[in-house]
C-alpha positions in Angstrom: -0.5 -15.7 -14.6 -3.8 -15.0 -12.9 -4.2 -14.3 -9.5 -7.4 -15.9 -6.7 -7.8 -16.3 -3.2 -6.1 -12.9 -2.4 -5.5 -12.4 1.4 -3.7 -9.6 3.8 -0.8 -11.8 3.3 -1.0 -14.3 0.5 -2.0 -15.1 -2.9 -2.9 -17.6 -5.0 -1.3 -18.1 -8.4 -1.9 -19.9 -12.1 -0.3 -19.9 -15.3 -0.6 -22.0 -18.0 2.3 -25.0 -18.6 5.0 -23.9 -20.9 7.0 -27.0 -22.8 10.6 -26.8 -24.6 12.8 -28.9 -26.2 14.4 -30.3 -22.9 11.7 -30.4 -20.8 10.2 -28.0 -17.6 11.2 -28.9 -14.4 9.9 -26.1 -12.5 8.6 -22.6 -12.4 9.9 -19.6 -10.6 7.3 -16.7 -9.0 8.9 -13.3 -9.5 8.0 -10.4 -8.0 8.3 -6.9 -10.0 9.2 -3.8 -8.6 10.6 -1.1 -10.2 13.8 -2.9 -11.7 13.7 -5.3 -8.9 13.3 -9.1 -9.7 12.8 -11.0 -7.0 12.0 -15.0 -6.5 9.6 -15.1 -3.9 8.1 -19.1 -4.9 9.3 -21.6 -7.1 6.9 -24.5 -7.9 6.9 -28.1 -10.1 3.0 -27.5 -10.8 1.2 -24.3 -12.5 -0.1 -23.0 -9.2 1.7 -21.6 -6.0 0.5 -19.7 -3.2 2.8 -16.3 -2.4 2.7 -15.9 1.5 4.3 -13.6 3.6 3.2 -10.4 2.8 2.0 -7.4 4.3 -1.7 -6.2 3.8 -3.2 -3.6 1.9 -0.2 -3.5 -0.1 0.1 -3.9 -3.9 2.3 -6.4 -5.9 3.0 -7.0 -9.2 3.9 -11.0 -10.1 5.5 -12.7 -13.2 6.5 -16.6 -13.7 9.4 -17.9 -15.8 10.5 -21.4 -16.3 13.1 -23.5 -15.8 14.4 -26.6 -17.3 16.3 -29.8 -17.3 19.5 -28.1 -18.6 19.0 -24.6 -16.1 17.9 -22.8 -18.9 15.4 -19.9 -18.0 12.8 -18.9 -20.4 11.4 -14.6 -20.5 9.6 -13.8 -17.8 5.5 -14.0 -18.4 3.5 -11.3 -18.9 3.0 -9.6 -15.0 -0.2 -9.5 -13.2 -0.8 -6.8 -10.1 -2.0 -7.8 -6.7 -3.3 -5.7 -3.9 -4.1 -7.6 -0.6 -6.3 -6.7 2.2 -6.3 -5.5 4.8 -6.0 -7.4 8.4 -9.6 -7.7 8.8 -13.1 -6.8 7.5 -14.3 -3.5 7.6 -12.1 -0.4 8.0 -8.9 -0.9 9.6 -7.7 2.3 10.7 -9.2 5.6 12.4 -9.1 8.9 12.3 -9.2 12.1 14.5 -8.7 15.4 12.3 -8.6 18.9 14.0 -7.4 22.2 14.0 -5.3 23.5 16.7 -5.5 26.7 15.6 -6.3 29.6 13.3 -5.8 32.9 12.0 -7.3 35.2 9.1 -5.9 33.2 5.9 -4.4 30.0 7.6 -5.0 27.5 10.0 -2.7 24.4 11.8 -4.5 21.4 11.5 -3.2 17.6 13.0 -4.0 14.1 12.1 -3.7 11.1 14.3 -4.0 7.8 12.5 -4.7 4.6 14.7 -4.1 1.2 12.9 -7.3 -1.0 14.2 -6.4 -3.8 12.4 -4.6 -7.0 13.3 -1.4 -6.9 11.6 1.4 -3.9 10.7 0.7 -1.4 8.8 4.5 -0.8 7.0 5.8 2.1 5.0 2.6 3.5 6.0 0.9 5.9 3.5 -2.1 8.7 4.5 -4.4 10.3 2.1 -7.2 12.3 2.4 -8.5 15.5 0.3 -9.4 18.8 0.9 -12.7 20.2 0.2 -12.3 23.9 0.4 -9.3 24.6 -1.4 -6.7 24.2 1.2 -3.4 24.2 0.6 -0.3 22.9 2.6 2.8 25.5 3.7 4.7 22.8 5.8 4.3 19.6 7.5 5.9 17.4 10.3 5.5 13.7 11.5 5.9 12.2 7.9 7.0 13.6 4.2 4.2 15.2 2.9 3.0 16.0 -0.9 0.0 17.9 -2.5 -1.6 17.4 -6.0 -4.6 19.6 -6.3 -7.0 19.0 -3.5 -5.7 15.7 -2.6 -2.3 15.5 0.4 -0.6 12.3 0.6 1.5 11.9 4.2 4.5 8.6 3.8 5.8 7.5 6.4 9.3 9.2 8.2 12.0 6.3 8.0 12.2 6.3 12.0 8.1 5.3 12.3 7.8 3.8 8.9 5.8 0.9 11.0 2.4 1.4 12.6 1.8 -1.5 15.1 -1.9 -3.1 16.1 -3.9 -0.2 18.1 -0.8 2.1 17.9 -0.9 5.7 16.9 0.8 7.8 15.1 0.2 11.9 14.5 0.8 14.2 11.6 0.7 17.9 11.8 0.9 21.1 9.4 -0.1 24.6 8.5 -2.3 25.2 5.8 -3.5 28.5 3.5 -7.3 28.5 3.1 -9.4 31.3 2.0 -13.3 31.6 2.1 -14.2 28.4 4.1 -12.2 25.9 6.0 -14.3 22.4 5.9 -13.1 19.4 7.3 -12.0 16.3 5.2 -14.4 13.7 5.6 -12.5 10.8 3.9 -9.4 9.3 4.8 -7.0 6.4 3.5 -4.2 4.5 4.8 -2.9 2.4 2.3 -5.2 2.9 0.4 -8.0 2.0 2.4 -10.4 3.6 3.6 -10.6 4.7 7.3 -12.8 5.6 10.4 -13.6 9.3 10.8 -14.3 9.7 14.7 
């Protein structure tokens, strides 16, 4: 299939007819994930529009047919979908500071506002270091480094950010020569506000 029209909550989607020997009656939208298959549309033309889901979040869509006799052919080959976010523009903000620090370390904190107009779910923050930085511990979300950049998911009791709502992340960091601050931030993948 091919994707158009992407939204923050719906997508368009177009594959070309299949025939058999019985005849197609219909066509099923899965969605992929992990070993997940999941119908999310079914349609009697080669175009359906996937609604209900959440922005800046990525999805990965095959179709398969079905005919006369049930019969249900291989699933086609997948195409990946990330839609937008609530509005135009940035939809999120960021304060970054450090509370405190010491020869060799520092704690820094994070609060992440969702500007946007819808949910931000399973929320996910990114940003990278500049001056080598490196995390000893973190609190407010699970927290993972790979070189210079530190990706924050969200705890399973705030896993949803809300319109305007807030959320904060704290931790303690090594550093040695300089301690800049980030100046790029992403949640979701997007990018956000630096106040």
């Amino acid at each position: 299939p091919t994707a158009s029209g992407v939204t923050s909550t719906s997508v368009t989607l177009n594959w070309t007819a299949a025939t058999d020997n019985v005849g197609v009656t219909g066509y099923d939208v899965v969605r992929v994930s992990g070993g997940q298959q999941t119908v999310v549309a079914s349609s009697t033309s080669t175009s359906v529009t996937v609604s209900g889901l959440s922005p800046n979040t990525a999805y990965t869509f095959a179709v398969r047919a079905r005919d006369a006799a049930g019969n249900l052919s291989p699933l086609s080959g997948t195409v990946a979908v990330t839609t937008s976010g609530g509005q135009g523009g940035a939809t999120c903000a960021v304060d970054y500071r450090v509370a405190g620090s010491w020869p060799g370390g520092f704690q820094g904190e994070v609060v992440v506002t969702n500007t946007g107009s819808s949910p931000v779910t399973n929320w996910n923050l990114g940003w990278t270091f500049t001056g080598g930085q490196t995390l000893t511990s973190l609190w407010g979300g699970q927290g993972s480094q790979s070189g210079n950049a530190v990706t924050v998911t969200a705890p399973s009791w705030a896993a949803t950010l809300a319109p305007n709502a807030s959320t904060s992340v704290g931790f303690l960091a090594d550093w040695s020569g300089s301690n800049p601050t980030p100046t790029s931030f992403t949640l979701n993948g997007s990018p956000c506000t630096v106040n």
